[in-house]
C-alpha positions in Angstrom: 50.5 80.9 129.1 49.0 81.8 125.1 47.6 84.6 123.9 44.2 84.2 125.0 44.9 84.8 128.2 48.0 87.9 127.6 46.8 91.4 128.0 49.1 92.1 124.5 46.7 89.9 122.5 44.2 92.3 120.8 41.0 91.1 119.0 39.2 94.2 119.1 41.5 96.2 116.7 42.2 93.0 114.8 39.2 93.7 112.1 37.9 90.9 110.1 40.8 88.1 110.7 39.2 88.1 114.5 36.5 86.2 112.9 39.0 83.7 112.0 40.0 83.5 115.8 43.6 85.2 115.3 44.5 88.7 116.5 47.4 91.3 116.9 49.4 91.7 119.8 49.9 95.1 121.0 54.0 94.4 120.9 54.3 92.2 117.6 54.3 93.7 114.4 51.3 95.3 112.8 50.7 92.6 110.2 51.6 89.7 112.1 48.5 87.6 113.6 48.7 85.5 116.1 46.6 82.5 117.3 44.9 81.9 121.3 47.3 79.0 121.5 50.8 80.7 120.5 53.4 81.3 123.4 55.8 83.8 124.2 58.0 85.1 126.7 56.5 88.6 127.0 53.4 87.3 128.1 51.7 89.3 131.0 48.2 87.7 132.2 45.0 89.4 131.5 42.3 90.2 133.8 40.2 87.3 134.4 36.9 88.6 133.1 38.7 89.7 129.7 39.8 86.0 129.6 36.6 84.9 130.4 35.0 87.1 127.5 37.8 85.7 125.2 36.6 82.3 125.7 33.2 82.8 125.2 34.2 85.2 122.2 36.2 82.5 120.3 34.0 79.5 120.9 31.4 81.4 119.3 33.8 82.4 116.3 34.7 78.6 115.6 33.9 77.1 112.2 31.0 75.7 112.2 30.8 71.8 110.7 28.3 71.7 107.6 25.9 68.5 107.4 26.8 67.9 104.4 
């Protein structure tokens, strides 16, 4: 269970590090960011169309490779 699929995890009021792919959770501390894959115990599943949308959201925020 990570934080892409924890109802804490929060993108939307992340600001510009969710570009970056990382985002608060609603019970860390304001200024620690934390990545889809991290684990904890509090974690408490999300709905499955918010995971769904997460997914879609963060394959379109990966780095893109340069051709050069």
């Amino acid at each position: 269970m990570t934080c892409q699929s924890c109802i804490h995890w929060s993108p939307k009021k992340s600001g510009p590090i969710a570009k970056y792919g990382f985002a608060l959770c609603a019970i860390g501390p304001v200024w620690k960011y934390l990545a889809p894959q991290h684990t904890c115990q509090k974690h408490k599943p999300a709905d499955e169309s918010v995971v769904s949308a997460r997914v879609a959201w963060l394959s379109s925020a990966a780095p893109r490779k340069s051709g050069g």
